[in-house]
N, C-alpha and C positions, 0 to 999 in steps of 0.2 A: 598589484592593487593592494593598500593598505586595510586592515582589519575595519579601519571606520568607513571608508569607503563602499568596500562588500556590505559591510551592516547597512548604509545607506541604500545600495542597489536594492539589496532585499527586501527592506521593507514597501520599498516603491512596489515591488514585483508584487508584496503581496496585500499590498494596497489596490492596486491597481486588479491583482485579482477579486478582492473582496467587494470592491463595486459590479465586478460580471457576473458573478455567484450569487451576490446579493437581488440582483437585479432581475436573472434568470433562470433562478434555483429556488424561488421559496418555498415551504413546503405543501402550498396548491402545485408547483410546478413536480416537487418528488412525489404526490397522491400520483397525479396524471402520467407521470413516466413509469409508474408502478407495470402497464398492462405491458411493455415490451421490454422495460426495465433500459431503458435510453432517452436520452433529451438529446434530437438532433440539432436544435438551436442552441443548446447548452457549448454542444460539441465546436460546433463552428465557430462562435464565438471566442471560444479559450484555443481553436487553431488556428484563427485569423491571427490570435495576439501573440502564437509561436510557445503558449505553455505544456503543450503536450511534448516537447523537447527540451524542456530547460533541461540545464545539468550534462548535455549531450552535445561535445567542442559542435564552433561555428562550421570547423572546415570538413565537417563527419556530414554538416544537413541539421544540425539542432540548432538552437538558442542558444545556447552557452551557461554559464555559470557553473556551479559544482554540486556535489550531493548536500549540502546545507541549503542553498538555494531550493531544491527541487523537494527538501524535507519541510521549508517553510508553505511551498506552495500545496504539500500534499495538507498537511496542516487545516490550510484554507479549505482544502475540497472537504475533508470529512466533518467541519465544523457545520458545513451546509449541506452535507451527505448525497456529495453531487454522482449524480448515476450513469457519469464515464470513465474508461480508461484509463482516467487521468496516472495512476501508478504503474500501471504495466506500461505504459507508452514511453516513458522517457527513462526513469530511474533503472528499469528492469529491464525493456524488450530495445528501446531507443541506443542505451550500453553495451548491450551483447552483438546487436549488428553493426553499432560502429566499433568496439572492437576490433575484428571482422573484417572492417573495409566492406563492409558492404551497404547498402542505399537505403536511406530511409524512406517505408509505404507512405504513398500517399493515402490517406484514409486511415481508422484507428488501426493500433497496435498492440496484441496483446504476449503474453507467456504463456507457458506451463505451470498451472500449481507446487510441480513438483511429488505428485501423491502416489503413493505406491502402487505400482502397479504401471505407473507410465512406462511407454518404451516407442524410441524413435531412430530408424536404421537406415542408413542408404545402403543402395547398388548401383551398381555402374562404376561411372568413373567421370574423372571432370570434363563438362560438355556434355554428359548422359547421365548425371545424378537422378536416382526414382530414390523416393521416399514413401516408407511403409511406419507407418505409425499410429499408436492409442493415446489418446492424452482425456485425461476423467478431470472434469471439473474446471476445465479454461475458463476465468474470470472474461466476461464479453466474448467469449470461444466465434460465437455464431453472428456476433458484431462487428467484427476486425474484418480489417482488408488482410492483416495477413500475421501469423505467431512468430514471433522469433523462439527459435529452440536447439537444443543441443542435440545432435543425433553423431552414433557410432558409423563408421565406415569402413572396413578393413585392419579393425582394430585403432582407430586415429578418431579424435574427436572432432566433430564440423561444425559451426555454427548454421544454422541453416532459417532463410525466410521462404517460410511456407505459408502458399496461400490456402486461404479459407474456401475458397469459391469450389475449389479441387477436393476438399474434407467433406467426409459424411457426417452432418452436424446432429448430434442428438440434444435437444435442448433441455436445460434444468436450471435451479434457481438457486441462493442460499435463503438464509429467513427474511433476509430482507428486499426480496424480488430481486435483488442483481443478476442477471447471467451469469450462472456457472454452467458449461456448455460440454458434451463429450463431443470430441472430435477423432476421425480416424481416416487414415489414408492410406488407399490400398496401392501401393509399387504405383503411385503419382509423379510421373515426369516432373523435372523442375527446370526453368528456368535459368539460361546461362546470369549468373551475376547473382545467385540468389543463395547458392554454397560457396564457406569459404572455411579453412581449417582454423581451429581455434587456439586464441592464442595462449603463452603461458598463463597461468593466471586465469583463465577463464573458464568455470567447469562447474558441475551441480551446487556447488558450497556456495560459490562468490554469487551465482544467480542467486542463490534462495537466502542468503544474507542483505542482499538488497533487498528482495519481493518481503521478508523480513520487516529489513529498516521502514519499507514504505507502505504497511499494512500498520506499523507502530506509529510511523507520524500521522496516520488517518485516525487513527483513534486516540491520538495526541489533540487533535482540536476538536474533535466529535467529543470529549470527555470538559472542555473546556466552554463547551455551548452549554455543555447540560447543566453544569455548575451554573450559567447563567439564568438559564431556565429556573431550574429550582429554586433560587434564593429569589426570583422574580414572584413565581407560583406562591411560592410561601409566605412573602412579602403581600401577597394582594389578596391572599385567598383567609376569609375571616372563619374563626370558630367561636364560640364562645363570646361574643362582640371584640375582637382580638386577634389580629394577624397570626396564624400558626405559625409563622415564622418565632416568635416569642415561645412558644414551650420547647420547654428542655428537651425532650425527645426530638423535636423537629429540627432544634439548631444542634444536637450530637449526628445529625443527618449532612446537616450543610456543611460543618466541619468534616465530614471523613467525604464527602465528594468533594471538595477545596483540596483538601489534603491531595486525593489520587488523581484530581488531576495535575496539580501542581509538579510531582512525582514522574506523573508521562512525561509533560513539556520535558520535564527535568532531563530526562532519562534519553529521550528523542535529539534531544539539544548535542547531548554530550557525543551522541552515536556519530552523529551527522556531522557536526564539528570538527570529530577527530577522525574524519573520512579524507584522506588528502595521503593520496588521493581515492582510496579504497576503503568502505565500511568493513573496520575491525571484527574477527571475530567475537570476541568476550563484550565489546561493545554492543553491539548488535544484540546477541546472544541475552544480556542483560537488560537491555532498550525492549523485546519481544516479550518476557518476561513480568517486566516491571509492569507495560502495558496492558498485558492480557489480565494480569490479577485488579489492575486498577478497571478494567471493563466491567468485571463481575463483579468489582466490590461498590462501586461507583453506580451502576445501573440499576444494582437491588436497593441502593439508599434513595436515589433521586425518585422510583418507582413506588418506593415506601411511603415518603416526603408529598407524591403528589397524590396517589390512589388513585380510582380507577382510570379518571381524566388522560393518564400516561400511557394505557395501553391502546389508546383511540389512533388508527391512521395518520387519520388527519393531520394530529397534534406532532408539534416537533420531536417530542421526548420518544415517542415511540419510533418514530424516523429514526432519531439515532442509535435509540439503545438495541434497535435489532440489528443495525451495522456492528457496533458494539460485540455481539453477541458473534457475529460470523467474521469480524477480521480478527477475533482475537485468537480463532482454530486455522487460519491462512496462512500459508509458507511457514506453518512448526506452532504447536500451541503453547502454552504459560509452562506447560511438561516438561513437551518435549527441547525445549530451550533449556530449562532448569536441568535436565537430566543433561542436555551434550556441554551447560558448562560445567556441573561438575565433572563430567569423566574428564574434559580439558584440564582442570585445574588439579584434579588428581592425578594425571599423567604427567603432571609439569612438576610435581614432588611437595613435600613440605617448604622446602628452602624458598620455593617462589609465592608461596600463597600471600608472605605477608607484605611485600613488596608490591602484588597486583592491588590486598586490599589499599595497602595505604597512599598508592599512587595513582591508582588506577587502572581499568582493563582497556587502555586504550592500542597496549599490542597486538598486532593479532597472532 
């Protein structure tokens, strides 16, 4: 398929998503999803039309398409700060079991955070896999039909889908009522077909550079609504007989959240782009980064710009800037991304540094 091609599919895809989001996400529908933190109708919807899979081949049980594809539609959801699965299911947990060779759940799909302190073991042996495991903070944990996760076994790593129904779920939230859920399972029989060994290439890093990538394109278009918002508010909201929009203060507000979001998209684009077929590290690394600081910098101007109106439920702006505020600490915060590239790029010597700057970090 040729580049203009792709670029065509895509924006069908996320055209076509922006009508179901639009239609069944507005922010009466994320107030009301607030008290379980899910919209079952949301969900249906966007699995009837196969997007909880893009990005995961046809012949695995997914959609198809690639990690740009799946980076546009994450895009979409966090612009409407839609309150499913939508990133753990395809890009992150839908990857690692078709890796795997193994079957994709019917019903949602989620991961591991990744957060320290998790740990996930088998025993047995194949045909008798038990599964003991702690996992703090599962994004939709207590939602899912079932996690995709990496657990140890005899010293070998296993890709394993573990159900939820089996897990003792403690439930919890981030700031923006999403499910963050603790789960743990005690020496849990599993299922033939649901352990499989994992392959090269598949291990703590590559998951948490996706859950990464795709925590940065949700606050790639969540960053891009509020820029809309804002110069709308400020445009309509009068002071002085005079759109605030007009004073100086107000418009050095609309330039520096133009600015950071422009910077995500930017930054998301490039990650996703040069995934072919795997999200680079320093890509990534850079994309998490770029993002997280544009959250914080971006949410305190748009928050400035509107006054108290922004911290209200109801209101869009508060929908997103508290996503905002909790995807930009998910799979590795503005830090700790900034600390593992520099130790990457110090480890790689002086010789290399000015070749990454002026080419790009698209190696990984």
């Amino acid at each position: 398929m040729s580049a203009t091609d792709a670029g065509t599919d895509r924006a069908m895809l996320t055209e076509v998503a922006t009508g179901i989001l639009r239609d069944l996400c507005t922010p009466e529908d994320v107030v009301a999803a607030e008290a379980t933190g899910w919209s079952d109708r949301l969900w249906g919807a966007l699995e009837a039309s196969g997007f909880p899979y893009v990005s995961v081949p046809e012949a695995a049980g997914g959609s198809g398409g690639d990690v740009a594809d799946a980076c546009a539609l994450l895009a979409v959801a966090g612009r409407f700060a839609a309150p499913v699965p939508l990133a753990e299911a395809g890009l992150t947990g839908g990857w690692l079991l078709a890796s795997a060779g193994l079957e994709l759940p019917d019903g949602p799909l989620t991961v591991p955070a990744g957060r320290p302190g998790d740990v996930a073991a088998l025993s047995g042996g194949p045909g008798a896999w038990r599964l003991t495991g702690r996992l703090t903070r599962v994004p939709w944990g207590g939602r899912s039909t079932r996690v995709a996760l990496l657990a140890t076994g005899g010293g070998t790593s296993y890709v394993v889908s573990a159900p939820t129904a089996a897990a003792r779920v403690t439930p919890g939230r981030n700031l923006a009522a999403e499910p963050r859920d603790d789960l743990a399972w005690d020496d849990v029989p599993l299922a033939a077909g649901t352990v499989a060994p994992a392959p090269a290439g598949v291990d703590d890093l590559a998951l948490r550079l996706r859950g990464a990538l795709g925590r940065a394109a949700l606050i790639s278009g969540a960053l891009a609504r509020v820029a809309e918002l804002t110069v709308r508010y400020t445009g309509e909201r009068e002071q002085f007989g005079r759109p605030i929009a007009r004073f100086q203060a107000v418009q050095a507000h609309l330039v520096t959240i133009a600015e950071e979001a422009q910077l995500a998209g930017l930054a998301v684009q490039v990650a996703a782009g040069n995934a072919r077929p795997e999200p680079g590290f320093f890509d990534v690394a850079a994309a998490k980064a770029v993002t997280g600081e544009a959250a914080t910098v971006a949410a305190r101007a748009s928050h400035q710009a509107h006054g108290a109106i922004g911290m209200t439920k109801e209101y869009e702006l508060g929908q997103l800037t508290r996503r905002l505020w909790s995807w930009r600490d998910e799979f590795g915060s503005e830090r700790y991304w900034n600390r593992q590239l520099g130790r990457r790029l110090a480890a790689d010597g002086p010789d290399r540094l000015w070749p990454r700057i002026s080419t790009g970090l698209g190696e990984t």
